[in-house]
mmCIF file of the C-alpha atoms, coordinates in Angstrom:
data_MODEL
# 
_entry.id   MODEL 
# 
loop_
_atom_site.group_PDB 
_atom_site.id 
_atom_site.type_symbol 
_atom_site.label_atom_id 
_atom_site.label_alt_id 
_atom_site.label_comp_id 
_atom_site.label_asym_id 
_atom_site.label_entity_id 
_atom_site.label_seq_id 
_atom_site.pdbx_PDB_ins_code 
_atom_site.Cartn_x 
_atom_site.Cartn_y 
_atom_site.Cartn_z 
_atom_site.occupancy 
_atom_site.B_iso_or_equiv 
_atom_site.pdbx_formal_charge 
_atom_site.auth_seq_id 
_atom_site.auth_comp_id 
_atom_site.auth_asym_id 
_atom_site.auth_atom_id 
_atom_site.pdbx_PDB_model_num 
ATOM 1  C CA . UNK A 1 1  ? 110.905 58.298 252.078 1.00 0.00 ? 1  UNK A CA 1 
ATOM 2  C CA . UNK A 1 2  ? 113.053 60.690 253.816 1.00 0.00 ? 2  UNK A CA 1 
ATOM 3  C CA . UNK A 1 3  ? 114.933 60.604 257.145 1.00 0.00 ? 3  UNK A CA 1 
ATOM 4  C CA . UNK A 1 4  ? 117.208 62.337 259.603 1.00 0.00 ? 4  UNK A CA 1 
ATOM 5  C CA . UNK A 1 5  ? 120.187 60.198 260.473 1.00 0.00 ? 5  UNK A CA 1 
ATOM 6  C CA . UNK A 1 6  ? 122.529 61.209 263.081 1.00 0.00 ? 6  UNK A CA 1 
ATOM 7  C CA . UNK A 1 7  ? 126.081 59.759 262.511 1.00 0.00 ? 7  UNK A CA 1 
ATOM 8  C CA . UNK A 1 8  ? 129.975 59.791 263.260 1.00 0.00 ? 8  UNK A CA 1 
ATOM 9  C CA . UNK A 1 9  ? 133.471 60.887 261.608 1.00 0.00 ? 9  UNK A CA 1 
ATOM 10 C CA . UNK A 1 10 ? 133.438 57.694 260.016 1.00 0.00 ? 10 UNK A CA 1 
ATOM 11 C CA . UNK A 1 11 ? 129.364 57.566 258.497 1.00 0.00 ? 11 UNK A CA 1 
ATOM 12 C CA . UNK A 1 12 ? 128.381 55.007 261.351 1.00 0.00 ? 12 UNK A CA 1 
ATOM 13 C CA . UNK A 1 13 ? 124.526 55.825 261.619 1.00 0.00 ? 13 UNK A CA 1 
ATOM 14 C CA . UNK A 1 14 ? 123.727 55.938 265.422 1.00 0.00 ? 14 UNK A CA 1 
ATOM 15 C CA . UNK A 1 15 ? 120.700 57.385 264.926 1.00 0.00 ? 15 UNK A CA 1 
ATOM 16 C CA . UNK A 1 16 ? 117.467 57.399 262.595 1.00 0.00 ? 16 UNK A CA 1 
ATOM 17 C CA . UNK A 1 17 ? 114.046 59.108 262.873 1.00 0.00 ? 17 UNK A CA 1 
ATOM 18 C CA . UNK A 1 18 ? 111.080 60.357 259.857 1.00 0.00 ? 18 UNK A CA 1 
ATOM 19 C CA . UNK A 1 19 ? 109.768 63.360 260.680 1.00 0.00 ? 19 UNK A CA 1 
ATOM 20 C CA . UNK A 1 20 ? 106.411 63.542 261.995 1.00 0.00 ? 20 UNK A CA 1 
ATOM 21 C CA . UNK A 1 21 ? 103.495 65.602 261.127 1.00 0.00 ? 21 UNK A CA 1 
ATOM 22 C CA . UNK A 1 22 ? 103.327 68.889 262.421 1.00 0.00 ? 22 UNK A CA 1 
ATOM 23 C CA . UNK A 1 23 ? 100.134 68.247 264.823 1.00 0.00 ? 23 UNK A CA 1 
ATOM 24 C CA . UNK A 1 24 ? 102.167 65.395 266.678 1.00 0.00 ? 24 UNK A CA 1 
ATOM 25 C CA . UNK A 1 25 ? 104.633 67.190 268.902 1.00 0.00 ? 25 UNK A CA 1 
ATOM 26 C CA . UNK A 1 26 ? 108.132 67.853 268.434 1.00 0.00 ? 26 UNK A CA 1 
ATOM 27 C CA . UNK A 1 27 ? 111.258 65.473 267.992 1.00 0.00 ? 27 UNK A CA 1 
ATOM 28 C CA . UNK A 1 28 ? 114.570 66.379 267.818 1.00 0.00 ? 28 UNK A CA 1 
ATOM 29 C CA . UNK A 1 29 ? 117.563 64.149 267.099 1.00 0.00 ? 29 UNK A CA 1 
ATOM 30 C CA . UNK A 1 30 ? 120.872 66.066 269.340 1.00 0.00 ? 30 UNK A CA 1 
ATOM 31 C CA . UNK A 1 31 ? 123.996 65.619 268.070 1.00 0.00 ? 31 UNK A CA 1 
ATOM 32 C CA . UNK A 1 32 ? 126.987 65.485 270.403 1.00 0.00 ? 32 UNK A CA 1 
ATOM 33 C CA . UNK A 1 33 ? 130.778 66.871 269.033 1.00 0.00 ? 33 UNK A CA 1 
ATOM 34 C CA . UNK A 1 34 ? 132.087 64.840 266.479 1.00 0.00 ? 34 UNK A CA 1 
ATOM 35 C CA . UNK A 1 35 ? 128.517 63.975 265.267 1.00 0.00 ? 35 UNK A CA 1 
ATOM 36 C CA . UNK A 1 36 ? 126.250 65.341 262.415 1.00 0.00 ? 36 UNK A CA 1 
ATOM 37 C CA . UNK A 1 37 ? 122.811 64.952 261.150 1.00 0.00 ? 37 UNK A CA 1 
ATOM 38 C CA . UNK A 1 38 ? 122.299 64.727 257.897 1.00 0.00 ? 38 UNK A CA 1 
ATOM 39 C CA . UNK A 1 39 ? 118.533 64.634 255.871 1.00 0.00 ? 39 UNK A CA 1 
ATOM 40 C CA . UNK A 1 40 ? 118.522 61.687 253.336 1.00 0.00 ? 40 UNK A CA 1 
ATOM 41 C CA . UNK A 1 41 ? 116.493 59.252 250.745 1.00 0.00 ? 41 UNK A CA 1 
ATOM 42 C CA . UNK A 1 42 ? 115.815 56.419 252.535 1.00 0.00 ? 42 UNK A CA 1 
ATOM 43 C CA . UNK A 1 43 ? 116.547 53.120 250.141 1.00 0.00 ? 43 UNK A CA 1 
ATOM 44 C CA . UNK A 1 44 ? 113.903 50.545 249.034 1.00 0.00 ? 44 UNK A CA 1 
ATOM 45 C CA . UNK A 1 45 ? 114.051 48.008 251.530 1.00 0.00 ? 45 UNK A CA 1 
ATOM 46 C CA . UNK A 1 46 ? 111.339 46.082 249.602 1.00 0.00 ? 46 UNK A CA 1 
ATOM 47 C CA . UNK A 1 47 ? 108.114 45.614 250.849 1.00 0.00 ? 47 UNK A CA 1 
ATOM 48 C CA . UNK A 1 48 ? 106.912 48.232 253.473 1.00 0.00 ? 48 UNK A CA 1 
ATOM 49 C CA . UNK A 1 49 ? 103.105 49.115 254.397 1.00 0.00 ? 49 UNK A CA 1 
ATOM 50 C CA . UNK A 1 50 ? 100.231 48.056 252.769 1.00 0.00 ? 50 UNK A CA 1 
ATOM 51 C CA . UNK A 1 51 ? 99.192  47.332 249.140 1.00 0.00 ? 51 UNK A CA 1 
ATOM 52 C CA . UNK A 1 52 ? 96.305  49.893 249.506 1.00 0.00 ? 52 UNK A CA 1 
ATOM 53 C CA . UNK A 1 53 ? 97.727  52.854 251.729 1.00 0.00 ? 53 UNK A CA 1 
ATOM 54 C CA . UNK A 1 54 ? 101.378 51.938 251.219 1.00 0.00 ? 54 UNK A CA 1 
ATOM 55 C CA . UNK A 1 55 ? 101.987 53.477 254.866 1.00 0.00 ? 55 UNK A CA 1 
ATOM 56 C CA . UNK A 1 56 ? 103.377 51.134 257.412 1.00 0.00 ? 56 UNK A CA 1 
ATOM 57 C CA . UNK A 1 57 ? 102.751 50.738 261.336 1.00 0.00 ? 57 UNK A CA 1 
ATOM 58 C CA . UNK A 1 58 ? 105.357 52.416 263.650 1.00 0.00 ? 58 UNK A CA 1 
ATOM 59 C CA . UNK A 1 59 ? 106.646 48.877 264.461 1.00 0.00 ? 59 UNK A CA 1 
ATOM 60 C CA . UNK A 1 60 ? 107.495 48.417 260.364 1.00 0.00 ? 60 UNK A CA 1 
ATOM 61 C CA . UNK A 1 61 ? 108.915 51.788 260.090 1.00 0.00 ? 61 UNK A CA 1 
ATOM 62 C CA . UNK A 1 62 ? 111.064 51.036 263.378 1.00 0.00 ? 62 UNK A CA 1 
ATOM 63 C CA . UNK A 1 63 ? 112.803 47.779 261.986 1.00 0.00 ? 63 UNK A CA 1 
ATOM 64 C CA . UNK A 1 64 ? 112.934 49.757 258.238 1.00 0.00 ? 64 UNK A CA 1 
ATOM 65 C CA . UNK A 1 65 ? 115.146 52.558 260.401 1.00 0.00 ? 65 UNK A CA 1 
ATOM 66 C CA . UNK A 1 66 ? 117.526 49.846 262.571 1.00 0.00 ? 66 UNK A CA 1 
ATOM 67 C CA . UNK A 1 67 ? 117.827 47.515 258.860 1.00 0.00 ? 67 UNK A CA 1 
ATOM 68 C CA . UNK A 1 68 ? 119.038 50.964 257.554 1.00 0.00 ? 68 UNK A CA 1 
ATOM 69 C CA . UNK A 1 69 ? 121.640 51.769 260.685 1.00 0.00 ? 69 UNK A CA 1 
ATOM 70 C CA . UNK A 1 70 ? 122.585 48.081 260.397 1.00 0.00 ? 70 UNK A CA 1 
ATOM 71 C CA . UNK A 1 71 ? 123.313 47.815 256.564 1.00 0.00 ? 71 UNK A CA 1 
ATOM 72 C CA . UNK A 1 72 ? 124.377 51.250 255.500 1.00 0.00 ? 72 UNK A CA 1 
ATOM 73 C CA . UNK A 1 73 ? 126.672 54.322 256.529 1.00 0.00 ? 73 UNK A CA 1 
ATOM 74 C CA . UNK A 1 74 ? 126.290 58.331 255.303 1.00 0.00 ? 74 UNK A CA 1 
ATOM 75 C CA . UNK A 1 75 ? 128.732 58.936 252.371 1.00 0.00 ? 75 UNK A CA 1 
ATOM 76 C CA . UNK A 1 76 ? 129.533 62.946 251.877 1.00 0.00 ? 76 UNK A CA 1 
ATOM 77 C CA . UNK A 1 77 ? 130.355 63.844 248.813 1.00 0.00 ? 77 UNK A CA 1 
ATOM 78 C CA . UNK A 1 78 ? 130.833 66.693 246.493 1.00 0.00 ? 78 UNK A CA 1 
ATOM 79 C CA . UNK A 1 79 ? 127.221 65.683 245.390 1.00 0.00 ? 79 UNK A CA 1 
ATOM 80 C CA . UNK A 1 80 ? 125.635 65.969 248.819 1.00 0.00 ? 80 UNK A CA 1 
ATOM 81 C CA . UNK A 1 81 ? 125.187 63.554 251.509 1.00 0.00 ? 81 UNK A CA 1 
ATOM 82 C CA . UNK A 1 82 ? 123.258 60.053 250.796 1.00 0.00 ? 82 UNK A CA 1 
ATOM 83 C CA . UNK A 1 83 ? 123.559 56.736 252.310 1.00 0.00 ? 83 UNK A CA 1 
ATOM 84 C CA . UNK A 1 84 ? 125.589 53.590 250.617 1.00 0.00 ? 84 UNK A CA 1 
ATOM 85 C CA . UNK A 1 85 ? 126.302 49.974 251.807 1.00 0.00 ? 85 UNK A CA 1 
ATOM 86 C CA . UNK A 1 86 ? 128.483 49.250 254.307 1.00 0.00 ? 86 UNK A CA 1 
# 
């Protein structure tokens, strides 16, 4: 699953959000000087959604999103930008 993350000099996510679909409004995520947003691959957090749709409620996708800011930073690199462990 992709993501937007919004985050600092040092790779300290501050802020995460999936897009939504196109029929639901618009969302941005505004970054402020010395900020960036970057689009990445979220990683496998394990078990997320259902067996049947695989699609999680907002409330899963919410804690996926803070376990992400909590346990990861944004690496750039000469291959692009991703996330890695903190």
């Amino acid at each position: 699953m992709r993501a937007f993350v919004l985050y600092d000099k040092d790779g300290t996510i501050t802020s995460a959000g999936v897009p939504t679909a196109t029929d639901t409004g618009r969302q941005a995520l505004l970054n402020q000087p010395g900020t960036a947003v970057a689009e990445v691959e979220l990683p496998d957090l394990g078990a997320y959604g259902t067996a049947t749709t695989g699609q999680g409620t907002g409330e899963d996708l919410t804690e996926r999103l803070v376990q992400v800011m909590a346990e990861y930073r944004v690496d750039i690199s000469s291959h692009g930008t991703s996330l890695v462990r903190k």
